[in-house]
N, C-alpha and C positions, 0 to 999 in steps of 0.2 A: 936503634937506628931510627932519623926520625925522616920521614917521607916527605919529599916537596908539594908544594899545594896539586902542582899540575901533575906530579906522579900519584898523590891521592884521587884528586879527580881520576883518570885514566884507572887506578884503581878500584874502585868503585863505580863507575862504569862497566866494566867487564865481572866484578862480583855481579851486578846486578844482570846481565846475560846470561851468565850460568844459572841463575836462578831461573831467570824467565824460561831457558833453553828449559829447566828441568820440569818447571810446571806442564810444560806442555808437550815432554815426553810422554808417550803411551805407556810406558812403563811404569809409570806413577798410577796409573788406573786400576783401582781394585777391583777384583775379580768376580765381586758382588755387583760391581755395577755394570761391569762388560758383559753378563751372564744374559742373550736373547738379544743385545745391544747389535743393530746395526750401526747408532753413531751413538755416541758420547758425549752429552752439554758438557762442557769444562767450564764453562760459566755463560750463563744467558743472565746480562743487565740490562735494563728498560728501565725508563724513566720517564714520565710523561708528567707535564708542568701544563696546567692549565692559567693562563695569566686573564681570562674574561670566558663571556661567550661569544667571543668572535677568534680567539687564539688563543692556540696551544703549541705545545714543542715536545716531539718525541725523540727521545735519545736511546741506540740500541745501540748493544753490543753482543754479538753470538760468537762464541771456541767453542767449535765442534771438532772431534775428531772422529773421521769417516772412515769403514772397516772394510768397505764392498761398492764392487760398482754399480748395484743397486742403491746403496745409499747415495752415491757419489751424484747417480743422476738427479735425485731428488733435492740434496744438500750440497752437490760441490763448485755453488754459483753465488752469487748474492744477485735478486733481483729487486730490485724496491720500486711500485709505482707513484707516480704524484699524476696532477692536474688542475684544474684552475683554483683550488682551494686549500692546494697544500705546495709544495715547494723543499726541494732537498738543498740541504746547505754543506753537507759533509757525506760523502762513501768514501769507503776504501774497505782493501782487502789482501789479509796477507795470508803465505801459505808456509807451512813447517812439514818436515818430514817426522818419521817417527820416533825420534831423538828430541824432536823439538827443536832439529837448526830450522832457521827461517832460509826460505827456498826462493823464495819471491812476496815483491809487493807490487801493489796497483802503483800503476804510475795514472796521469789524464788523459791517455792516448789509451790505456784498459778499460775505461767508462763507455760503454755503447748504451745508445740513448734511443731506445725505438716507439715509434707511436703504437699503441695497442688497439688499434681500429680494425676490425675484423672485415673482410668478406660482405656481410650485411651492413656493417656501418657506412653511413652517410655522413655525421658528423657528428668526431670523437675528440675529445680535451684530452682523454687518459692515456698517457707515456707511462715510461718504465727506465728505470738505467738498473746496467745489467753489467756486473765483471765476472768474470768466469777463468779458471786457471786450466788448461787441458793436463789433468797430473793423472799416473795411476799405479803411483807404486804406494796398493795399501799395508798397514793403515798410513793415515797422515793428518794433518789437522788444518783448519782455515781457523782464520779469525776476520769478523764483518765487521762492520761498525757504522750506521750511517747518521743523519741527524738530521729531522725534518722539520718542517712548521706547517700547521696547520691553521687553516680561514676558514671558519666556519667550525661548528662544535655539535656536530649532530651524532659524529663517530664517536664515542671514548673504547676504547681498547678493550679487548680479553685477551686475562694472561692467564698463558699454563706454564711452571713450571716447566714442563717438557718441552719450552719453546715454541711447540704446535702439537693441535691434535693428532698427531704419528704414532703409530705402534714401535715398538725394538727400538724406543730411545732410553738411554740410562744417560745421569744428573747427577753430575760432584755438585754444582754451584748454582741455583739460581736466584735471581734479587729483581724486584718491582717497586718501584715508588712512583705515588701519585700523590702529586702536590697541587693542591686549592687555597684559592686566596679563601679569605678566613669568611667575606661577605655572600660567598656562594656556597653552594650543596652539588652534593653529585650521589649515586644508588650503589650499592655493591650488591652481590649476589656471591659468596662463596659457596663452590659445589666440591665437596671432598678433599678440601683442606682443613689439616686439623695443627694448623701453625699459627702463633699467635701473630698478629699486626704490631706495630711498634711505631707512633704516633709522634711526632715529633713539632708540635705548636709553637710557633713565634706569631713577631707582632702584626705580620699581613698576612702570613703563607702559614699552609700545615700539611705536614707532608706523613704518607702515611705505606710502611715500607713492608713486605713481607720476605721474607730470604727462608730460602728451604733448599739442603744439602742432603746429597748421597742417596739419591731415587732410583730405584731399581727400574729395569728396563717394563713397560705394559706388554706381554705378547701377548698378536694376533689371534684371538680364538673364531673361527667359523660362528654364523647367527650371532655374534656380541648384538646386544645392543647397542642406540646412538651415541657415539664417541663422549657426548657430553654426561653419559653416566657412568662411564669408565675413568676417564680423565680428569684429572684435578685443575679447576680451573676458578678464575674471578670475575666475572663479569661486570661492569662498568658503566653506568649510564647517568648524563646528566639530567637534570631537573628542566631550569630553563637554557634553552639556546637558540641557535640562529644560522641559519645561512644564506649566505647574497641579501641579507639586508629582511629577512622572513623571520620574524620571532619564533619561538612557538615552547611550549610546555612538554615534557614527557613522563609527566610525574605518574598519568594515569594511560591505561588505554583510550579510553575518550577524549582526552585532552591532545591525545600524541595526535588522533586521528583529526581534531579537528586546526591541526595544522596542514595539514594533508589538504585537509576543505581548504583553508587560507591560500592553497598554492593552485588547486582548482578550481578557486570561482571565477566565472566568468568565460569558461573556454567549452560552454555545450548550445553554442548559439549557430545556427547554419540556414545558408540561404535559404530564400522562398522556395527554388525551383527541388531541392532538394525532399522539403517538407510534402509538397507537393506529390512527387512521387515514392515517397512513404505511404501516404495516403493513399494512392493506387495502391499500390503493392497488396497493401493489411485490407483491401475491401471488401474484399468475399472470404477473408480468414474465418474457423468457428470459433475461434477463443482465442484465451488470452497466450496460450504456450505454441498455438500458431499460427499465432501476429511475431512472437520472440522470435522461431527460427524463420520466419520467412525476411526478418530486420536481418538477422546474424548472417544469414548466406546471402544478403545483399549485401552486408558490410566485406565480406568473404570474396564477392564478385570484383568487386572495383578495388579493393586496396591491398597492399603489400607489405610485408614486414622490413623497415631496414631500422637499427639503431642508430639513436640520436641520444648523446650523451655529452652535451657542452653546457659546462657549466651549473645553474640550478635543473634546467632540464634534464640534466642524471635523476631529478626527483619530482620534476614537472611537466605535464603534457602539454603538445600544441595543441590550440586551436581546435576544434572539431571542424571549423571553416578551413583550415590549413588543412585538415587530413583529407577531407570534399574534393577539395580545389586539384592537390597534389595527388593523392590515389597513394602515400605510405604514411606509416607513422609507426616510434617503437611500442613496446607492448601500455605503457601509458597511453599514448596518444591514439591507439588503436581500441583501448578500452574505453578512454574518454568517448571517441566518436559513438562506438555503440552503444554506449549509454546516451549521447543527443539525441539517437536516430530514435531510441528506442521514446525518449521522452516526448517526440511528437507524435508517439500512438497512444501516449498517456499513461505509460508504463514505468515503474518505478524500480531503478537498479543504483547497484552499490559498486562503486571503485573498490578492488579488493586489493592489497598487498600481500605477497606470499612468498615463504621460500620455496623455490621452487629445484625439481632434480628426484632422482627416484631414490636416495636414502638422503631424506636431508635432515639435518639438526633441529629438532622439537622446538618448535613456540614456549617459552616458559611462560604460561596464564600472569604469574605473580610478579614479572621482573617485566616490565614496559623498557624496550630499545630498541632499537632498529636493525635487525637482522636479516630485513628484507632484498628480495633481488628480482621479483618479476612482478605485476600486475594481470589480474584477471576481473571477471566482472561476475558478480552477483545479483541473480534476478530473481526476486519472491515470486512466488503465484501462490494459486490458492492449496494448501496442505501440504508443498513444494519448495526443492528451491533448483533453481535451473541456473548452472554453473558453464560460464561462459571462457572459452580461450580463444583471444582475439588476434593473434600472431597467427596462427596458422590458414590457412586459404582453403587445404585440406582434412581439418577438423571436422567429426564427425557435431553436428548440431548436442550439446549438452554434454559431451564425453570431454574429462581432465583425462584419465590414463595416470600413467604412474608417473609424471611428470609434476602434477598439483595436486594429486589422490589425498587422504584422509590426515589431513594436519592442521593444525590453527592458522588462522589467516585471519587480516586485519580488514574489516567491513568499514568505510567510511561513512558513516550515514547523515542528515543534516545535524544529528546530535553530537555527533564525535564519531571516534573510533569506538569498535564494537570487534573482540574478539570470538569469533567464532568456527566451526570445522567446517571443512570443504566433504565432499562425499565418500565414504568409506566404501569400495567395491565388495560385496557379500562374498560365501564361496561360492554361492550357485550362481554367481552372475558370472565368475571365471571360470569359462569350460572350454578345455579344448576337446573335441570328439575328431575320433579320425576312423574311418571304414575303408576297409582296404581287402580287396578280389586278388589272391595270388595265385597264378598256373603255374607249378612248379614243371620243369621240362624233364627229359628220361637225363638228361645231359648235364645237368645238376643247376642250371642256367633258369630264369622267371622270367615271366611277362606280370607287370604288378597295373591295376588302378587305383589308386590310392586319391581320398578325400578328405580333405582336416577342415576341418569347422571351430573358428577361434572366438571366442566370445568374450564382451567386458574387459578386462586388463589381459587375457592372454593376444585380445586384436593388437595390443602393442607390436606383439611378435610379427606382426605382418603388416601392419599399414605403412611404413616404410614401401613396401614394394609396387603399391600403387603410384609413387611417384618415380619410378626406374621407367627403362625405354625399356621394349622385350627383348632387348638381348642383357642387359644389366638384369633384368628378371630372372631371367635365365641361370647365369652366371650367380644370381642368389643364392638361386631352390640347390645349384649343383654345392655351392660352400655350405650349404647348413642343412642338407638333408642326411642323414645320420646312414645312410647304406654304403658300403663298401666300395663296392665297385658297381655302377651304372651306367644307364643313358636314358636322355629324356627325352621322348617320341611326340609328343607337346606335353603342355600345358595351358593353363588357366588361372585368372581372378577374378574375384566376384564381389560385391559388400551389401551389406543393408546398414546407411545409415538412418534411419527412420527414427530412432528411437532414442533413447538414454544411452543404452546398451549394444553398439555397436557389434555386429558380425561379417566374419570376411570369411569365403571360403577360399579352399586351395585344392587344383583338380588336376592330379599326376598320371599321366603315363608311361611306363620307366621300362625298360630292359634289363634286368639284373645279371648281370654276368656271378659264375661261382655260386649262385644262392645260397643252397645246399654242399654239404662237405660231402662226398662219396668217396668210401670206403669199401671195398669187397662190393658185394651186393648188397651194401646198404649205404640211405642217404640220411643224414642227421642233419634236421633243419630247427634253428632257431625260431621261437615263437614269437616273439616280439621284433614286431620288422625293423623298427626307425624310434624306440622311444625307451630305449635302455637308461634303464636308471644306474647314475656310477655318482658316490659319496667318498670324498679325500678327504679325513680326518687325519687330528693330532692323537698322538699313541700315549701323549701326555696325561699320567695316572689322575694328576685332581685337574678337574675344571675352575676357571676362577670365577667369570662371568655367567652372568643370566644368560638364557636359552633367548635368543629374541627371533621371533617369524613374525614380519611385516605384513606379508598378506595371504591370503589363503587362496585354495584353487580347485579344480577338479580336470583330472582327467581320464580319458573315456577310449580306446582301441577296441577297435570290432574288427577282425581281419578272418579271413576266409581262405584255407589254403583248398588248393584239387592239384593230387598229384596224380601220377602215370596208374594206370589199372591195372599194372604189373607189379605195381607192388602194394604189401599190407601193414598193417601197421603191426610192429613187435615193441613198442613202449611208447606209452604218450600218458604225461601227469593227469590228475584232475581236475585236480583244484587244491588252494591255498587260500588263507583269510589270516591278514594280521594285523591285529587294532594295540592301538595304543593312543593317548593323550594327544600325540604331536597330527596323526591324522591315519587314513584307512586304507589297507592297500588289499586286493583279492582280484584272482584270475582264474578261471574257469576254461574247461577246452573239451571240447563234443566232438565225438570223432562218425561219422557217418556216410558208410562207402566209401568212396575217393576224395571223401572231405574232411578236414578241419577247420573247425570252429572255435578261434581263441578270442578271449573278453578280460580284457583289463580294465581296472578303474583304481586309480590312485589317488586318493584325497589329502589333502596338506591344511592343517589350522592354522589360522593369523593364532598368537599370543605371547606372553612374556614366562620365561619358565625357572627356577630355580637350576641352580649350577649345579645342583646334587640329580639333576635327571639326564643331565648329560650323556652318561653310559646307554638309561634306555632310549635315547636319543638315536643313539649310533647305534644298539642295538636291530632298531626299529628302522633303520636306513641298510644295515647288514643284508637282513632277510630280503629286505627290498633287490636287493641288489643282485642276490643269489638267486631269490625267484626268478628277474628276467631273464637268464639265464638258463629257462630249463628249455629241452630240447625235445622231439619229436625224432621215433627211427622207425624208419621204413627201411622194409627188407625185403626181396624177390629171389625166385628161385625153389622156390615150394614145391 
């Protein structure tokens, strides 16, 4: 029988639906690759075409299929930003059930297009368009696809197979190509891909592609290290580029930085009347570190943070005469100014670039690109270095916090850029101490005064609350103090920022309702009031990841019980010590008339650990955890 054209066509149109329907049934998903999979790549293609350095074109396509409404909220949207240097020419997005029929697709009226100006911003270029399907009958699958261009070449991509740095994603399909006219260069960096490139050279372009199928899913392990040693990825950076009309190099760190110089010369010039009262200010200073913060808490007094991110300004600062004049500037422009103010005391500091956030992604020394997202400033002194955040109003003079703490950051100097680390907080600089007076009542009820003393990176935990009204203070101490059931009869805050090493104290006095469990004539009280140590572990026999602790610490409990003179003590511990590698944990309890006396100190190491110590890991967090645990009984009736 032979078929007419237009019954072939129609034929093969619908062969070709069932196909498609079948690829992106969930059904087709091997069970190696769903195995810890919250979603499922069915295929992630990117294509990025560099045609100069002033333009490029990015082509993506993401088939996920999403398992949970966990996944759903992180994956079941497409959002893509642009702004004055890129431009989207193509979204869409369609969605399939778990058959793989399609369920929907974007129409132009699904496209919402919202500015991304925050709160702080002042003036913002950066949009987003966003389609989003409200679906939830899992699993199901979307397909993205958007197509942009880019002005300007300062970005080149990192690609991971796994689409993004995500844990529980598994990968039937992924494919990258990056194609270069033949007259230019660009950098790659591969970290734990063991798949060969596949190079494909003509007579302008050369395109160079890598495809990697059937990736089992990364799970989540507790302390991993930074995502970028787990995850298999390609890093990308060009040589020479440009933007808004700014050449610049990135072949080296010196080179990268002394484009940075090219976009700041010329903006640390401020009026006379300004210089002027520098000059008061610094005249009876003793030296040079305080001449630094008596500039820093002047710059601190008069200005304010709001962002400004239009156009090259995402990478350049105003004026130091604009930040004067006006009283804000974003974290450039607010570092620029304190570096003018500082250079008419004759002081010499550095624009620093950094990433900044309390687990951020490592500087690689050897791969020059721009990973950057905030600016801080760097001030030598003599055997020193005094490390400045100029966003904050409320910064203690020289303290980063876990915010810019111990990672590489980029130094601008008049020679170039100069990589270097920011301040590593020691353990003994992180202490928290707390002393605490408790009168247990016959009624099983406390009257507590309680004192914590936060030191170097644990003041993080509490300098927030210097900026609340005291009833938001309030409503603080009651969400995060770890006691059951209370009341707080006042309180207090206090700080010393004087130094490097910021300290805040905190001064409670509380009502404890229940304190004590009474049973018969006896009361079982809990040793440890408010600082119980509790570890959620995986039960999972092998570990796969390094042991990674970022920062180390110490803490300190001195507490004092006085109970009723009717009763005696019939069991009270004495003491425990348990060391290990990861850090030191011992408590101690002195029992004397109608007192106890319990002393904890728990110490935790920064460092990187082999997966094979895992077990004594959790071993060493067990005990921890049972210690706090142990209890005091008092009994009357003798």
């Amino acid at each position: 029988m032979q078929l007419s054209k237009t019954t072939l066509i129609i034929f093969l149109i619908f062969i070709a639906k069932i196909s498609f329907s079948q690829d992106y049934s969930v059904s087709t998903i091997s069970d190696s690759i769903r195995e810890n999979a919250n979603i499922v790549v069915r295929l992630n293609q990117q294509k990025f075409s560099i045609k100069n350095t002033e333009n490029a074109t990015e082509k993506v396509k993401y088939v996920i299929t999403i398992f949970n409404e966990k996944a759903a909220k992180e994956y079941g949207f497409l959002a893509v930003s642009y702004d004055k240097f890129s431009k989207i020419k193509k979204i869409s997005a369609k969605i399939y059930d778990k058959d793989g029929k399609l369920i929907d697709k974007s129409q132009k009226r699904d496209i919402n297009d919202f500015s991304m100006v925050s709160s702080s911003s002042l003036f913002d270029d950066n949009r987003v368009k966003v389609i989003s399907f409200p679906y939830d009958k899992y699993p199901y699958t979307v397909e993205y696809e958007y197509t942009k261009e880019h002005k300007g070449s300062l970005f080149y991509p990192t690609w991971t197979p796994y689409m993004d740095f995500g844990f529980n994603i598994g990968v039937e399909k992924s494919r990258f190509t990056i194609t270069c006219p033949n007259y230019m260069s660009f950098r790659k960096k591969e970290v734990l891909i063991k798949y060969p490139v596949e190079i494909d050279k003509e007579d302008f372009f050369t395109s160079y592609t890598w495809q990697i199928n059937n990736l089992k899913a990364i799970d989540y392990e507790m302390f991993s290290p930074p995502r970028t040693q787990i995850i298999p990825h390609i890093k990308f950076a060009p040589n020479d580029f440009q933007m808004d009309g700014y050449e610049g190099n990135m072949e080296t760190w010196e080179s990268f930085g002394g484009w940075l110089n090219l976009l700041n010369s010329g903006k640390i010039e401020l009026p006379e009347g300004t210089e002027v009262k520098v000059n008061e200010l610094i005249s009876e200073a003793k030296d040079t570190v305080e001449m630094v913060k008596i500039i820093y808490e002047y710059m601190q007094s008069k200005t304010r943070y709001v962002s400004i991110q239009v156009g090259i300004g995402g990478w350049q600062p105003f004026e130091a005469e604009f930040v004067d004049e006006k009283g804000y500037g974003d974290c450039k422009a607010l570092s620029n100014y304190t570096k003018a103010l500082l250079e008419v005391a004759g002081i010499k500091s550095h624009y620093t670039i950094v990433q900044s956030g309390k687990y951020p992604m490592e500087i690689d020394p050897n791969f020059t690109t721009n990973t950057f997202n905030h600016v801080i400033l760097c001030v030598p002194v003599a055997n020193d270095t005094i490390w400045l955040e100029c966003t904050s109003q409320k910064a203690p003079f020289g303290y980063l916090g876990t915010f810019t703490d111990d990672r590489n950051v980029l130094i601008v100097t008049d020679k170039g850029g100069k990589l270097v680390r920011t301040k590593k907080y020691e353990q003994h600089e992180n202490i928290q101490t707390r002393i605490a007076k408790v009168e247990i009542l016959e009624n099983g009820n406390a009257e507590a005064n309680i004192k914590t003393d936060y030191k170097g990176l644990k003041y993080d935990a509490i300098n927030r609350a210097f900026h609340y009204s005291p009833e938001e203070q309030k409503q603080w101490l009651y969400n995060k103090t770890e006691i059951a059931d209370f009341k707080i009869n006042s309180f207090s805050f206090s700080e010393d920022r004087n130094n490097f090493i910021p300290t805040a104290t905190e001064d409670l006095d509380l009502e404890i309702t229940n304190f004590s469990q009474k049973t018969g004539n006896r009361l079982f009280i809990n040793l440890n009031l408010m600082n119980k140590f509790t570890f959620s572990y995986s039960t999972r026999k092998k570990r796969k990841n390094d042991i990674y602790i970022r920062r180390a610490f110490i803490e300190i409990d001195s507490i004092t019980y006085q109970f009723p003179e009717k009763y005696k003590i019939e069991y009270a511990p004495d003491k425990e010590t348990i060391n290990s590698k990861f850090g030191n944990y011992e408590y101690s309890v002195k029992v004397k008339d109608n007192e106890i006396t319990y002393t904890r100190i728990f110490k935790i190491n920064k460092g990187q650990y082999p997966a094979s110590d895992y077990k004594e890991l959790t071993d060493f967090f067990d005990k921890i955890t049972k210690a706090d645990k142990q209890k005091v009984v008092l009994v009357t009736g003798y």
